[in-house]
N, C-alpha and C positions, 0 to 999 in steps of 0.2 A: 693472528691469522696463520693458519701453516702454510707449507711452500706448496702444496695442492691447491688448497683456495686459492691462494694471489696468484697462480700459474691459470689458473679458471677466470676469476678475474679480469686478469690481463689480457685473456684471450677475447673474453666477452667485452672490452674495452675497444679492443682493436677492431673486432667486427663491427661496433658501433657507429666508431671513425671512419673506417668504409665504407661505411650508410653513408654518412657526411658527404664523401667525395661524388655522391650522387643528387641531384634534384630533390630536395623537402618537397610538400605538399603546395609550397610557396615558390616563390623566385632565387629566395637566399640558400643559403645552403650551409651546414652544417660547419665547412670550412673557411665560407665565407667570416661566419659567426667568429671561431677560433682564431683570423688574421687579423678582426678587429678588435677582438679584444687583448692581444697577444700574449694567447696562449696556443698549446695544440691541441689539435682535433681529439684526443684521447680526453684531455682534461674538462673540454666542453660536453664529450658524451657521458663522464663520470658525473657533472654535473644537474644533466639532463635526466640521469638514469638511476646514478650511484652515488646521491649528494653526500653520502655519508665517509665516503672516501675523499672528500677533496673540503679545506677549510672554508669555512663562513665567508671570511674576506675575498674567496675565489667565486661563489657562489654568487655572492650578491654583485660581484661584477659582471662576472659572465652573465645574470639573468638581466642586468642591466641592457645590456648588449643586446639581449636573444628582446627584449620589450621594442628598444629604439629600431631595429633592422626587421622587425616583426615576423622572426624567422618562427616557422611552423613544424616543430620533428614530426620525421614521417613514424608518428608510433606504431603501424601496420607491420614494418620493418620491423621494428623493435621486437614488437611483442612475437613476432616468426621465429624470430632468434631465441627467444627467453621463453617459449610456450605461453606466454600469458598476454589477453587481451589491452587488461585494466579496465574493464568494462563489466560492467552487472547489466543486464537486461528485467526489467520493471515493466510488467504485463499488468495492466490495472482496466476496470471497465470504464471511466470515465475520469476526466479533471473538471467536470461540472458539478460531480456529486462532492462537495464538501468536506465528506466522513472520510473521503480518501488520499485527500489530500497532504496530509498533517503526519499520513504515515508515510507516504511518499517521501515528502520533503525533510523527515527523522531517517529514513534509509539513506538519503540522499547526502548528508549532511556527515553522517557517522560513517560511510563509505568514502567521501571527498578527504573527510583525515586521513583514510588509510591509505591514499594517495588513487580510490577507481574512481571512474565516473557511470551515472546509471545510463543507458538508454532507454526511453521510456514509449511503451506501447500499449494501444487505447484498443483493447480488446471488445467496449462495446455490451450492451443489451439486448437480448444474448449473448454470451460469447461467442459469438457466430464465426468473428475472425481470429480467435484462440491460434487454430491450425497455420493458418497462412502467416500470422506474425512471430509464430515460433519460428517457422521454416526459414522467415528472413532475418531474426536476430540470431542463430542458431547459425546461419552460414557466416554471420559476422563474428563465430567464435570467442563467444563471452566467458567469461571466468563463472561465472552462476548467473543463475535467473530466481526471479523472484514472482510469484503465480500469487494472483488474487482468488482463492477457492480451491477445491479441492476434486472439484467434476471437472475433467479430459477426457476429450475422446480417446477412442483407442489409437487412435496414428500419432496423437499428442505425446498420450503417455510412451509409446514406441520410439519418438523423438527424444524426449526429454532421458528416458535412462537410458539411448543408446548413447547420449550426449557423452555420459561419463562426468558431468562436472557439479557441484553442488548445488540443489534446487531445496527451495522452501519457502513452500505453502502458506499462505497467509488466509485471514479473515473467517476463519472455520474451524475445524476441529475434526479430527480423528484419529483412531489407534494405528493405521495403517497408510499414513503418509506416504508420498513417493520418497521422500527422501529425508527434508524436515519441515517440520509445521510452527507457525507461530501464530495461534487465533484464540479463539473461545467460541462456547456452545452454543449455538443459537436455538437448538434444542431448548438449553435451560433458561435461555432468553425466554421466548413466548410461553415456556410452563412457568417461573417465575411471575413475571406482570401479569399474568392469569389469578395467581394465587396472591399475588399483593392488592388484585382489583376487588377479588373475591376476601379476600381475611376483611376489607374495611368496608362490608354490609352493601357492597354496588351488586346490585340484581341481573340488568339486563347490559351486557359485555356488546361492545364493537371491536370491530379492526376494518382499519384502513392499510391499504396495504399495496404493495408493487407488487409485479409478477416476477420481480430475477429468483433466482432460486435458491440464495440465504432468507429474502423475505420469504417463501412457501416453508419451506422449513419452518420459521417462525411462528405463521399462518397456523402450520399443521398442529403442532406441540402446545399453542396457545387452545383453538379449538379442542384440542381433545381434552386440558387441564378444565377448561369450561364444563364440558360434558361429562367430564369425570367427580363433577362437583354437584351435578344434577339441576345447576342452573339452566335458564333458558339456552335457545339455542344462539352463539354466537353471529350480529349481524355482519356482514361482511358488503365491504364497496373494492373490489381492486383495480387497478390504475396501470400503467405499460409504465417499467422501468427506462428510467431514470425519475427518483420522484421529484414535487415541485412542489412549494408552494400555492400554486396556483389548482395544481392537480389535486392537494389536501382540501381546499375550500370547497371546487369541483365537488370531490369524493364526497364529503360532509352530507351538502348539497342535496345531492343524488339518492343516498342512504335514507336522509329524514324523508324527501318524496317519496319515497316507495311504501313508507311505514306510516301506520295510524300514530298520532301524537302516543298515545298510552302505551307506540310499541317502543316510543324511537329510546336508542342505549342511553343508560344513565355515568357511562365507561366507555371512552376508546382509546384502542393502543394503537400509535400509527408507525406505518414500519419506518418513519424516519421524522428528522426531528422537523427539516423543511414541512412537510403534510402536516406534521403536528402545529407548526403555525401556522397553516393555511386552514388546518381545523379550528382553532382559537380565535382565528380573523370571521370566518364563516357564524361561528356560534356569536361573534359577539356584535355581528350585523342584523340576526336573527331576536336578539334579545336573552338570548340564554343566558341564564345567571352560570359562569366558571367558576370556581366546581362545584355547587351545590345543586345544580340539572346537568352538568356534562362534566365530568373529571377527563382528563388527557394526560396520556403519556404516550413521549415519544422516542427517538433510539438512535443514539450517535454519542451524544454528550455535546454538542456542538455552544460553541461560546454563543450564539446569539441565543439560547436559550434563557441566559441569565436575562435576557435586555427585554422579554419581552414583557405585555401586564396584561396578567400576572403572571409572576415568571412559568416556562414551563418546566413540568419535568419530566427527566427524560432517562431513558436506561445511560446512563456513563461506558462509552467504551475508551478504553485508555489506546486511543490512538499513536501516539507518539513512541508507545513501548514495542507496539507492533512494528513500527517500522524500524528502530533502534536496533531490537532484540531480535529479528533477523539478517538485518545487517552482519550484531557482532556473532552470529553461527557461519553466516557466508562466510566472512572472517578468517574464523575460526578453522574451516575449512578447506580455505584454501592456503594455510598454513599449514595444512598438515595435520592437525590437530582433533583428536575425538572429541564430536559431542556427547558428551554424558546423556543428557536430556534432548530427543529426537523430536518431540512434542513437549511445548511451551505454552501453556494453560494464560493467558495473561488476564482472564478474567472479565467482570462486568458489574458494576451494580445500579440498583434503582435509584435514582435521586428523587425525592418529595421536593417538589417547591410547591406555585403558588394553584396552577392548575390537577394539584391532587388535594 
């Protein structure tokens, strides 16, 4: 280390200690902490802060101490001093939907090693609350945010790159990110399962489907590979996001009443995997033989797909890397460090099981 650093160091040490000599977020306090385990206040903020400067055997006593007195650092303090929150802000529309969760808890996980923690914000169906939830993790001064999609309003997007800090785009795709992207196409989502339903001789095409607006997308790209293929016209039943099982069955339901037996689809693609079992449930109350009167596929990858009979299949989206692979650009980022790659494709495929 040169004499600049450790001269910086030292100074960032001292002011830490300072903090100390004032009320934590708790009762104890910083110096408290220091008297009982006997050392000084400097050596307890190195440990808090700077473990990499003070030995193992210091470390694990001092933390000893900071557990039994249940002393609580004011990191608001901290992070004033050092610019840095240690916080990510994680904007997602729900933790009821399943598909989101797996990436959540992959950011959350790959971010806790590098010593942040995420905050996490339920933006909802619609994003209706987008706006207002930025404006309150945005005043709590987070190191990066992490956006489910890639539509912002415009006062959104006015927040986020006055922000200055590293944001990245999840569960979508495009050239023109705010800043970085880590999804896949939904686009080639719905032309794809179009063209897989269509290559294996299914005539009359469904979709079950939500209204949030990665599923239209979907919708739209699906329908038009249909049309473009000269088959009939795709049936369609839509449902208010967040989907459900309950709502898949509903949908099913609904669709065949409307239809002469000789129209109803010999194909549906449901915009998630939940609807896709409540289609499966639905057809096989009804009598329909799966899949030789009703083929289903549905869109997540989600484990209970494997459990159901017959199993279903469903487009694979590699949840885990979405949340992973934005993480390590955050990272990346806030190290200082160029992303080569500003858009991060992480892909999708169809899985065949028992219901294709």
């Amino acid at each position: 280390m040169t004499a600049e650093r450790k001269r910086k160091s030292a100074s960032n040490d001292r002011r830490g200690a300072d903090r100390g000599k004032q009320r934590s977020t708790g009762s104890v306090t910083l110096a408290d902490v220091a008297k009982l385990a006997g050392v000084s206040p400097i050596t307890v903020s190195r440990v808090l802060n700077r473990p990499e400067l003070v030995t193992q055997a210091t470390i694990d006593h001092v933390r000893e101490v900071v557990e039994r007195t249940g002393y609580t650092p004011n990191l608001l303090a901290g992070g004033l001093a050092s610019n840095r929150s240690r916080l990510v802000a994680a904007i997602v529309p729900s933790i009821t939907n399943a598909i989101f969760v797996e990436a959540t808890q992959a950011l959350t996980d790959r971010l806790w090693e590098a010593g942040y923690q995420v905050l996490l914000g339920l933006s909802g169906y619609p994003a209706a609350r987008e706006d207002a939830l930025l404006a309150a993790v945005l005043s709590r001064r987070p190191d990066a945010i992490y956006l489910t999609g890639i539509n912002h309003s415009a006062q959104a997007r006015q927040r986020l790159l006055a922000a200055n800090i590293p944001i990245v785009e999840t569960w979508d795709l495009t050239p023109t990110p705010l800043d970085m992207l880590v999804g896949f196409s939904h686009q080639e989502v719905g032309r794809s399962v179009a063209r897989h339903f269509l290559d294996r001789g299914y005539k009359r095409l469904g979709l079950i489907t939500a209204d949030d607006e990665r599923a239209v997308v979907r919708r739209k790209a699906y329908v038009e590979e249909v049309a473009r293929s000269g088959a009939a016209p795709v049936q369609i039943a839509a449902v208010p996001a967040p989907s459900t099982l309950a709502l898949g069955r509903q949908a099913l339901a609904d669709l065949l009443g409307r239809l002469p037996k000789r129209d109803w689809p010999d194909a549906v693609f449901c915009g998630s995997d939940l609807m896709a079992h409540g289609v499966l449930e639905e057809a096989r109350a009804r009598g329909i033989d799966v899949p030789r009167k009703l083929a289903i596929i549905g869109f997540g990858g989600l484990e209970s797909t494997e459990h159901t009979t017959p199993q279903l299949s469903t487009v694979r989206i590699d949840r885990h890397a979405i949340g992973y692979r934005a993480a390590d650009v955050i990272l990346e980022r806030i190290a200082g460090r160029a992303t080569p790659n500003k858009v991060i494709d992480v892909g999708f495929a169809i899985v065949d099981r028992g219901t294709t």
